[in-house]
Each structure stands twice: as C-alpha cells, then as structure tokens.
N, C-alpha and C positions, 0 to 999 in steps of 0.2 A: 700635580702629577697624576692624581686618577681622574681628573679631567678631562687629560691630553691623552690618555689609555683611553677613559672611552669614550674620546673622539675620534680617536683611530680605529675604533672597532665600529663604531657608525659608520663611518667613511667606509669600511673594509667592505661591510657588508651593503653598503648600498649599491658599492659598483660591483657585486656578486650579483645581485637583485638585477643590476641593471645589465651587464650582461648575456645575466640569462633569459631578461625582457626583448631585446634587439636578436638574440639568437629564435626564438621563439616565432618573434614579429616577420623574421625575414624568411622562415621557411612554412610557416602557413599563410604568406602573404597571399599565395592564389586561391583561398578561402572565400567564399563570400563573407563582407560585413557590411553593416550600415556604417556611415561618417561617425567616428567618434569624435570624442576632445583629444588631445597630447597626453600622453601621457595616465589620465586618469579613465581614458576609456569609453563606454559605452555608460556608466553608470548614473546617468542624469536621463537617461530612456526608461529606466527601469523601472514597474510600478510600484509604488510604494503599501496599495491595500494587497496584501495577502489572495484575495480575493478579484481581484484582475488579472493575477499572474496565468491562470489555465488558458484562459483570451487573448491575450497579446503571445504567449510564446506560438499557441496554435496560427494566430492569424499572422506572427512574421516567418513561423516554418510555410506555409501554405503562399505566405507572397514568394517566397525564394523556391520551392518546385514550382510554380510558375514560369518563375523564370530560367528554368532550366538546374538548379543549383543542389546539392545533395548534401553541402554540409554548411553551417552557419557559423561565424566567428563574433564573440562575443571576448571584449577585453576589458578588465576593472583594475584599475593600477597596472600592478605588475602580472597577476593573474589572468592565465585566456582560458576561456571555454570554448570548444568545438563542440557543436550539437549536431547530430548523425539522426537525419528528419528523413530518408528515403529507407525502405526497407534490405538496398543490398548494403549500404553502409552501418545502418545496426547489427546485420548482418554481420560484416569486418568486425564491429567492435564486440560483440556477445559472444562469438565463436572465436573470439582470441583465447587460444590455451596458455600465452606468457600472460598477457595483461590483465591479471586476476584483481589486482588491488583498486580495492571500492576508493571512490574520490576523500577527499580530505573534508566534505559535510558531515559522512560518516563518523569521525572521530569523536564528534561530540556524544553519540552516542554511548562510546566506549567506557563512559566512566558511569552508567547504567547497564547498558549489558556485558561489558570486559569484550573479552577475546575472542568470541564463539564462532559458532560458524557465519554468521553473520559479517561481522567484521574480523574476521582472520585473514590471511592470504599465504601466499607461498605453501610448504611442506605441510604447515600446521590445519591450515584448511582441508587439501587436500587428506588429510588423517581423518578430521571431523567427517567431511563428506562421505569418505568412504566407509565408515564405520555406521554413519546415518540411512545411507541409499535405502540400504532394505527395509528398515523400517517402515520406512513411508510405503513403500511396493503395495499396489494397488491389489494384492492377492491378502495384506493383513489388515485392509481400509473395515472387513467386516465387523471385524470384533468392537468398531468403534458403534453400529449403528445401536445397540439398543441406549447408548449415553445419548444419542444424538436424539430420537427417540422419547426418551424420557423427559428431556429437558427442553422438547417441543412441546409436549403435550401440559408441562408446568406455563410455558410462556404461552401455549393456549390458553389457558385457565386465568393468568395474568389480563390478557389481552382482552378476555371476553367484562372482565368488571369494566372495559373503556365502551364497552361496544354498545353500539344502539339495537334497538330487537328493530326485527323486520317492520314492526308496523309504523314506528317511527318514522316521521318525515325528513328528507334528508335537509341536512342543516340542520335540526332542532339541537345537535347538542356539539358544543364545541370542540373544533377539533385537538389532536392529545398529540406530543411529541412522542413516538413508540420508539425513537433513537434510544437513550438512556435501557430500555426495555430490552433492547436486543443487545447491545455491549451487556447487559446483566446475563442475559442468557449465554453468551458468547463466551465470558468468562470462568460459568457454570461449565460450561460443556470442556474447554482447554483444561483446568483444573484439575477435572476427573478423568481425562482421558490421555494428558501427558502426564499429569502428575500424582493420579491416580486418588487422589481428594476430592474430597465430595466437597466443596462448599456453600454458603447460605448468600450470593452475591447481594442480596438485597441487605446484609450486614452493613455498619458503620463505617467496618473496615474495609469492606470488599469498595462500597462507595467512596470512601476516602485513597483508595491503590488508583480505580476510574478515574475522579477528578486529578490524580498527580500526576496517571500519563497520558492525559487534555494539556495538561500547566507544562511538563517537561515536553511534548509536543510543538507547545506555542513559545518555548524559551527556545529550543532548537530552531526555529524558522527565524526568530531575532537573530540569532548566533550567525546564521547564513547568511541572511540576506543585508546584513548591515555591514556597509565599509569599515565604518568606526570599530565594530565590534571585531572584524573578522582581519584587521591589518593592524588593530592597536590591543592587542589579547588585554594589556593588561586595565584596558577602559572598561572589561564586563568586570571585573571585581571592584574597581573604584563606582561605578555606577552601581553598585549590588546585585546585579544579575549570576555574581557565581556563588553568594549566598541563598539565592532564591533558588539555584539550581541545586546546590549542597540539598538543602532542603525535602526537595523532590527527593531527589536519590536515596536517600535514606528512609523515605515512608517508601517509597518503591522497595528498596532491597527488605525491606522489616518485614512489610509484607510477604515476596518469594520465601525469606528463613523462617516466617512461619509456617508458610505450606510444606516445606522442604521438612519441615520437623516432623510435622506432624504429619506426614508420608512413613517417617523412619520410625515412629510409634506404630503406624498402622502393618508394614513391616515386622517388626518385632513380633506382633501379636500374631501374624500370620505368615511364622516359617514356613508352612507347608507351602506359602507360593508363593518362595523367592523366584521362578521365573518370573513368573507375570509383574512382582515387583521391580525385576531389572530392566524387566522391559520398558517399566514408566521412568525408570530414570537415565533411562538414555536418550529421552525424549523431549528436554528440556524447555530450550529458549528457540526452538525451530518457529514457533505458530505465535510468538505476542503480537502482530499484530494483526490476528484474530477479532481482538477486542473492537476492532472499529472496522473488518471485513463485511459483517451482516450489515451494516448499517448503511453501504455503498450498493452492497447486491440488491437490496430494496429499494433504493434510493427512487427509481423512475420507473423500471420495470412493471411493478404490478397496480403502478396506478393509471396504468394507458387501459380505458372502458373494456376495448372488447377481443385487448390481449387477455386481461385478466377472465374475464368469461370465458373465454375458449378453455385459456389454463384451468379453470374451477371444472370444465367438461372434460377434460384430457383427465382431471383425477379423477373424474368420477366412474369414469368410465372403464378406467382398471381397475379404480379400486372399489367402486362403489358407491351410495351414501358415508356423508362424514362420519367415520368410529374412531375409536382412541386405539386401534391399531396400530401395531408394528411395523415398519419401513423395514426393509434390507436394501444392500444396495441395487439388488439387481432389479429390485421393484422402479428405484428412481431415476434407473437408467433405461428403463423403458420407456421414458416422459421424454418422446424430442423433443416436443414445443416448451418445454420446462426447461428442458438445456438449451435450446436457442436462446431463450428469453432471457435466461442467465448470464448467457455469453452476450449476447448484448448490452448487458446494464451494465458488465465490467470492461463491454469495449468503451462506453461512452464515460462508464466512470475507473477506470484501474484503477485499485487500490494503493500503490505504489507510484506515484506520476510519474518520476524519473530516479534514471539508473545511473548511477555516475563510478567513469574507471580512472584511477591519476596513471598517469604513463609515466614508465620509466626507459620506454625507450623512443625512439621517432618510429611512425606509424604508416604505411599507406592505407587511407580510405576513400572513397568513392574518387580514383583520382587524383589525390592532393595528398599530403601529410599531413599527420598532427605528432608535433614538435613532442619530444618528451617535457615531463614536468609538466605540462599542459595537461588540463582538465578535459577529457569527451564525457559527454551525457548523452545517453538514450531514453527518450520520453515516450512510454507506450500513450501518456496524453498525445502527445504529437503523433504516432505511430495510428493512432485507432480514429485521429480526425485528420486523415490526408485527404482533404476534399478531391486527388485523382482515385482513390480508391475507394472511397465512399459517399461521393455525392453530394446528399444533404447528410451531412454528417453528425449535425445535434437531430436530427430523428430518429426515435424508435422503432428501428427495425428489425424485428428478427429474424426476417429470409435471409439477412447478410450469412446466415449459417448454413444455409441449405448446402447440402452435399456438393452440387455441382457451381454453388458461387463460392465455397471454401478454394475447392477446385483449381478453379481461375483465379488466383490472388495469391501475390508470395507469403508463405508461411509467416515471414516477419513483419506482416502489415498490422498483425494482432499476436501480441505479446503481454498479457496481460497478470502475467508471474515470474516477467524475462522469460529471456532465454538463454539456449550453451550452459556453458559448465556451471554459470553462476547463478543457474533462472531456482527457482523458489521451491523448495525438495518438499514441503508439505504441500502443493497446490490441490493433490487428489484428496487431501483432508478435506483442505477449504471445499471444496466444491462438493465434497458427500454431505458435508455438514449442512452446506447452504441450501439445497435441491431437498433433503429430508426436512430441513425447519420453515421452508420453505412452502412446499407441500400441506405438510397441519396445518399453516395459516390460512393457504388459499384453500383448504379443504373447508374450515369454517367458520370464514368471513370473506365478506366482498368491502374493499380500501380506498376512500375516495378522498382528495385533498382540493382546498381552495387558491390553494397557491399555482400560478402559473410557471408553466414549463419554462425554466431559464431566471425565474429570478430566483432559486434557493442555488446559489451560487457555490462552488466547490473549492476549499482554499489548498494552494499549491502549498502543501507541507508533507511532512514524511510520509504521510499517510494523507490521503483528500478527506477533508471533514467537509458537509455540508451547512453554509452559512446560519440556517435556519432549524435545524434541527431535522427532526422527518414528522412534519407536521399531517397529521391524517384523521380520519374519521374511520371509524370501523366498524363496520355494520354486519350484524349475523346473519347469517346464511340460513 
C-alpha cells in the first residue's frame, strides 16, 4: 500500500515537472540555444573544471552578439537558464521592480547567512533596504577612513617583512602569495567598521572563519554545478557533503556570535556612545564578501609596468614622498588614474560573476520572453567582456574610463556591483576601502610577478577566486 502511494506521488509529480518543462520549452523557443540532448539538456557542454567556466560562458555569449542574438538559452533536465549577454536586456532584467527574487543557487547560502538582505525578497527586503540606504550614503563613507587607514599602514608594515630592498636584484628572492594578506586585512577593517571590533585577523580563529568561507565557498559551486547534487538533494547528505557543510556553518556562525558578543561587552562599558554603537549594528551582513574583494582589485591592475609607475607619480605628486599619513576620502578621490585603474581590474575581474533572478512570472526581454519558473542570469563577467564594446577585452586598459569613452557606452555594459534595485548598497565602502589600501601599498612598494597574464585563471564561483593565489614579489620603493 505505501508503495502504490508513493508511486502515485512520483508519477504526480513528474508530469508536474513535465509540464511545466514543455510549457517553459514552447515559449522561450525563439531563444537562442546550441543543440542540446532530449530531455537532459545542454549539460554534457558544460565544463567540468571550475576554472574554464569564466571562458566558455564569455566566448559562447560573444559567439551569439555575433550573431545578432541578445539572450542565450541554456537547459539541464527540467531546469532552463536564460542569460541576458547584451546590455538593454540586463537592463530588462536589473531594473525589474516585480522580479526581486535571487535565483534558487542562492539558497544554499541561506542556512549560513539566513534571511538578510542579501537573500530576502518581496516586503521584507524592501524593509531591510530601506532601513540600510542611508547608512551606506556616501556623505557617512568618512568616518570610516581613519579604520581604513590604520589597517593600511599595519598591512604595510606586514607587507614590507616580504619585500626586497631596492638594491636587490629582481628575482633574488621568491616570489610570496600577498592573497591570504589582504583577506587578513580585509577582515580587520569589516570587523571594526561594521561591527565595531577590533580584531587580531592573524589569530587561530580569525584564520580558521578564512579557510571555512574558501571550504563553504567551494561546497556551494559543487552544490550548483552538479546534476546529481542539484536534482537528487538527498545524494549531498548520503555522499556526506551536507555534513561537511554542517560543519562549516557552525565554525562560521561561532565565529560572527563571538564578534556579536563581544561588540555588546564593548557596548555595555560604553553607554555614553550608544549611537555610534547602533550604528555598527545596523551594519551587519551588507559587506562578507569583502573578505575576497581586495584580492580581485589587485588581482592584474598593479602589476601592468608602467600603469603602476604612473600610479606611484599620481601619489606622489599629491601627496608627496611616502609618510604614514592619513587618507580622507576626498584625498582618494582626487587620484583619477587610481580610479580608472580600479575600475578596470573590476571590469576585467567583478567580484561577483553572475546575478541570477528565479521568475515568477513570464517576462519580455530583448524581444523574446522568458517563461516564469525559469532561471535569467546576468553576468557582469559576460557584460565587461563583450568584445563589441570592448575590443580586446582581456587587456588592461584604463582609458576604457575616460570621461568621454564612459560617455559613448550604455551604462550597463559595466556593472560591476549590479545594478537597479538589487545592485550592492555597500559598493561606496568597497571602493573607499580599496583606493585608500590601495594607495599605502603603491605608495611604498613597486609589485612585480612571474606569472604570465591569463594563466592565474579565475574560478566561476560566488565570488571569483584566483587559481593561483596572487603570487608577487614586492619590492621597496
């Protein structure tokens, strides 16, 4: 008898599934797609290294504007993705004020950060957002510089035990992964300036929160990318992946309730400034991933010869010889070629690759529809290498910024924090942060790597990590 029940519940739900598969199929049919198989889709195209993902999506969005095409259909079983590769179609999808809800990749994340603004939707995001706006407002970005400040001139201090002295011949001394370095800093600075804790990132602990969310990172890209895993939920706990994730989550969350505590100690002892205390805790979960932002802004940028020369004259030239002086913002915003060069490193690397919306209702975009229940993505990877808007695209260019080539180019060809309702409310953090820690370094050192441009390879996950770390040589200025 409970056999024949749930056989009938199989059966029920397959011709649900199937259904809603043939409803789906027949109204995005004027899509573009490549041939798939029956049934199972596109998913024997797909690459399997982490690590080829940034290349193949770039170079099949780039074949199809080619050929005229503005959105790409992608199917895995019952599952279709439509990817929105031309900038008025991200446009459709970012500036939709109904179509708030992040795709269903997101979810895994929710049982590490819950319900926040990040993954909220409907009433309850809108409440979070609005409550958040001001915060971020680029008139209170100052109170943050002298943290940002401080824990430059610590990761200068850091930075200089790797360095070589000027008389050094280059090459004599091996070059150092300064990744791990800057997530240390990166975490210093978020700690104390949302959460108003000072911490010792180079602790046990602080390095044991880092490696958990690398691990909860690289179990989330499994969780996605695998058929098995993502259509048979209950094969991640028989293969022990939702142990290994348990795991994570709870050195993660141990870690925030210790900051969180020891925020409301620091609090206690200093009733006189409960504003400034409420202010840090309104501040939350906007910026985690912070943690792996510095590491992408660096990533290419300042090791191009004599981008980085210029930029060491652009500072010096405001600000002088290298001192253990103070930044404000208005100092860092006076550095164009620092902000080109920035904006550059995050066209070519966004920290975020793609943005994914699940629809609940049928859609027009560029043209076409995309079916509710269907998956759209917006890829500011794809967006920032559309070879008609930028050429040679893997090149380091930072006139792409110049006043009058912004100009000529539609707003959404560069998206590199989203955009519309749902684009990334701390991005004026990120970028005060990055441009001041940025600054101390090239203030005093010049950064040379042996590794050639294009093989430290960038893996398509929530966040781009680079394959190889950020291998460099650092030499005093």
């Amino acid at each position: 008898m409970l056999l024949s029940v749930l056989g009938v519940f199989i059966f029920c739900w397959f011709c649900s599934v199937f259904v809603r598969w043939l409803r789906m199929r027949s109204l995005s049919a004027g899509i573009f797609s490549v041939p798939a198989l029956p049934f199972i889709g596109h998913i024997h195209l797909l690459p399997k290294d982490r690590y080829e993902w940034p290349n193949f999506v770039i170079e099949h969005a780039n074949r199809a504007l080619r050929d005229g095409h503005k959105l790409i259909r992608w199917s895995i079983f019952h599952r279709f993705c439509i990817w929105a590769v031309d900038a008025e179609s991200a446009k459709a999808v970012l500036e939709n004020s109904v179509e708030l809800r992040k795709g269903r990749d997101y979810a895994f994340f929710g049982q590490w950060l819950g319900q926040g603004l990040l993954l909220s939707d409907g009433d309850k995001w809108r409440r979070q957002r609005r409550m958040l706006t001001h915060t971020f407002h680029f008139t209170m970005l100052e109170q943050y510089t002298h943290i940002f400040n401080r824990n430059a001139k610590l990761l200068v201090n850091r930075l200089s035990e790797h360095a070589e002295s000027t008389s050094a011949s280059a090459g004599d001394a091996p070059e150092q992964d300064i990744g791990p370095l800057l997530i240390r800093c990166s975490l210093d600075i978020v700690a104390e300036a949302i959460m108003g804790v000072r911490l010792d990132a180079d602790n046990a602990k602080c390095r044991e929160y880092v490696q958990s969310v690398k691990e909860f990172n690289d179990l989330a890209h499994i969780y996605s990318t695998s058929a098995l895993f993502t259509f048979i939920p209950i094969s991640w706990h028989l293969f022990g992946r939702a142990k290994e994730t348990k795991n994570c989550v709870v050195k993660l969350k141990q870690f925030t309730r210790g900051v969180i505590e020891e925020r409301i100690k620091i609090r206690a002892s200093e009733k006189g400034q409960s504003e400034e205390a409420e202010g840090d805790g309104r501040r939350g979960k906007a910026f985690l991933d912070l943690l792996l932002e510095m590491e992408h802004a660096l990533d290419r940028e300042e090791l191009r010869e004599q981008c980085q020369q210029q930029l060491h004259e652009e500072i010096v030239q405001h600000f002088g010889a290298a001192t253990d002086q103070n930044l404000s913002m208005r100092d860092v915003n006076e550095l164009q070629l620092l902000d080109r060069c920035v904006k550059e490193a995050l066209r070519l690397f966004p920290p975020v690759p793609v943005v994914e919306r699940d629809l609940a209702n049928d859609v027009p975009i560029g043209g076409r529809v995309a079916p509710r229940g269907s998956m759209v993505l917006v890829a500011p990877l794809i967006m920032h290498h559309n070879e008609q808007v930028y050429p040679r695209h893997w090149e380091f260019n930072p006139d792409h910024f110049l006043p009058e080539v912004i100009a000529a180019r539609n707003p959404f060809d560069y998206i590199p924090f989203s955009a519309g309702p749902r684009n990334c409310i701390g991005k004026r953090f990120a970028l005060l942060e990055v441009k001041i820690l940025l600054v101390h370094i090239l203030w005093h050192f010049r950064l040379s790597t042996d590794v050639p441009f294009g093989h430290n390879r960038p893996a398509m996950e929530a966040i781009l990590r680079p394959e190889l770390g950020l291998p460099v040589r650092i030499h005093k200025i």
